[in-house]
C-alpha positions as CSV (number, residue, x, y, z in Angstrom):
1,X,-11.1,-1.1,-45.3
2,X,-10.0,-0.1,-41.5
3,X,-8.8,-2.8,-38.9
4,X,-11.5,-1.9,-35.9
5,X,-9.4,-3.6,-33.5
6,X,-6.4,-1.0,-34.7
7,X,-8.6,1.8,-34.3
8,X,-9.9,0.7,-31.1
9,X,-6.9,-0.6,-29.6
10,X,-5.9,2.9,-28.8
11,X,-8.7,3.8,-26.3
12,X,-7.7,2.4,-22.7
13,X,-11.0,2.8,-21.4
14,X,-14.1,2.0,-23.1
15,X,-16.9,3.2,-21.1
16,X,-20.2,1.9,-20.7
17,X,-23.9,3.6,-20.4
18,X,-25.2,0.6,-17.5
19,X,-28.3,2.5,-17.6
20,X,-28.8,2.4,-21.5
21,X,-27.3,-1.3,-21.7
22,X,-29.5,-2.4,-19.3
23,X,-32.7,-1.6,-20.3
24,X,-31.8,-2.3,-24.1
25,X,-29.5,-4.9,-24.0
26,X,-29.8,-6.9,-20.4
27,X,-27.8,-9.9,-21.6
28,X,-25.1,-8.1,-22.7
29,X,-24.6,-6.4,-19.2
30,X,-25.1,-9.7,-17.8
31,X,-22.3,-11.1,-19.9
32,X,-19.9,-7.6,-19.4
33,X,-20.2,-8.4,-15.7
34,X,-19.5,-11.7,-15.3
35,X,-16.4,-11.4,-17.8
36,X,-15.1,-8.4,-15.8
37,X,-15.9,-10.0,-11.8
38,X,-12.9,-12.2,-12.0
39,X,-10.4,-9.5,-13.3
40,X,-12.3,-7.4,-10.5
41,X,-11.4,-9.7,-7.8
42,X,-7.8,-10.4,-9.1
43,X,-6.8,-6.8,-8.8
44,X,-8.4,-6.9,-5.1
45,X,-6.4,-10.0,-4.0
46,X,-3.1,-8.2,-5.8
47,X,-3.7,-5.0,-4.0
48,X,-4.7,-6.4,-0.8
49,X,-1.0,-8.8,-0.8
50,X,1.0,-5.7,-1.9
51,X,-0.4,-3.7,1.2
52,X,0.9,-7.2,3.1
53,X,3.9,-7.3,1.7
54,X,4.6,-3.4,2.4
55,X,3.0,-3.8,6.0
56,X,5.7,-6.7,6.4
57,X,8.8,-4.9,5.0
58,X,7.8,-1.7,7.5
59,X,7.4,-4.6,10.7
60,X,11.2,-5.8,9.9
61,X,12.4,-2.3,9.8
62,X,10.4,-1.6,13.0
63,X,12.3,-4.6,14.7
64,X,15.4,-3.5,13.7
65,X,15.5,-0.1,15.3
66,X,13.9,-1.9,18.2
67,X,17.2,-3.8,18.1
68,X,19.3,-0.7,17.7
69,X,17.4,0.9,20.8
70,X,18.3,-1.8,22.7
71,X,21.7,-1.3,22.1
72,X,21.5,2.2,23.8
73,X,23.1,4.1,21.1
74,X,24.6,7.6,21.6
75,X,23.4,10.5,21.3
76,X,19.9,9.0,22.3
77,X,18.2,10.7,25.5
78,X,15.0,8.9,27.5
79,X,12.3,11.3,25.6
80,X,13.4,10.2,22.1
81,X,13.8,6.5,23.0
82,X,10.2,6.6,24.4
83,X,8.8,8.8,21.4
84,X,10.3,6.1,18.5
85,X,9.0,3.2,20.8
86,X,5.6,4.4,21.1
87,X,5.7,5.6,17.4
88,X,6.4,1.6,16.8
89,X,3.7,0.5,19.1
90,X,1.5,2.4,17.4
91,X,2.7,1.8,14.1
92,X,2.1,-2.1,14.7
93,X,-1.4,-1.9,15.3
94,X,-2.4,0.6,12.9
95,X,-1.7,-0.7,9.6
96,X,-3.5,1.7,7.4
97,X,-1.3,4.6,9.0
98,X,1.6,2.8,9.3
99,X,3.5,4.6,7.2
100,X,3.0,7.5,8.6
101,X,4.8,6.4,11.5
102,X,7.5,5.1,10.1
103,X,7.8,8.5,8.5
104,X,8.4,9.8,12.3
105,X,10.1,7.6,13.3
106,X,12.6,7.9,10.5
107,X,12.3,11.9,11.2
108,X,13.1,11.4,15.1
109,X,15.7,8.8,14.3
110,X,18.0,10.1,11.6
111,X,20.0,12.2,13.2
112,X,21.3,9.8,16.1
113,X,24.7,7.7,15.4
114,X,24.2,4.4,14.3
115,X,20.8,5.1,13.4
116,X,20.7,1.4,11.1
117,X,18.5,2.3,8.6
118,X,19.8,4.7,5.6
119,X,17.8,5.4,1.8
């Protein structure tokens, strides 16, 4: 006699015919949906505080090469001071791009001496 939940246990993803289920079997989509709305919403909340968390790491790097601008580094001319400050201006109020901004910045910056952030 086979274990089902062996032979099961290997498929990931088990997809479901809504359609079908619904018109045959309401109360069983009624069930599937309010088991799977909490894991739903969990997975939401996680991906929405990783995003913070990213958006927050990329801020602190942001003020630090404000702090290293300040210091008027060398090797730095007025046109690529104002071009990594803007791209931070813009990088703090755009915070689904913001990586791409701290992509040019890192691309503008790398080059300079004392640049303070390194991979």
């Amino acid at each position: 006699m086979k274990d089902w939940n062996e032979f099961w246990s290997k498929y990931r993803v088990f997809k479901i015919e809504r359609e079908w289920l619904e018109s045959n079997y309401p109360e069983v989509l009624k069930a599937w949906k309010e088991h799977r709305q909490p894991i739903i919403l969990k997975k939401i909340h996680d991906e929405e505080q990783d995003k913070q968390r990213e958006i927050d790491r990329l801020l602190d790097k942001f003020n630090q090469i404000e702090e290293w601008l300040d210091s008027k580094p060398n090797g730095l001319g007025e046109d690529m001071e104002k071009a990594i400050r803007m791209s931070i201006e813009l990088g703090r109020n755009d915070d689904d791009n913001i990586h791409n901004y701290w992509t040019a910045i890192r691309t503008l910056a790398r080059n300079i001496d004392g640049y303070p952030i390194r991979r």
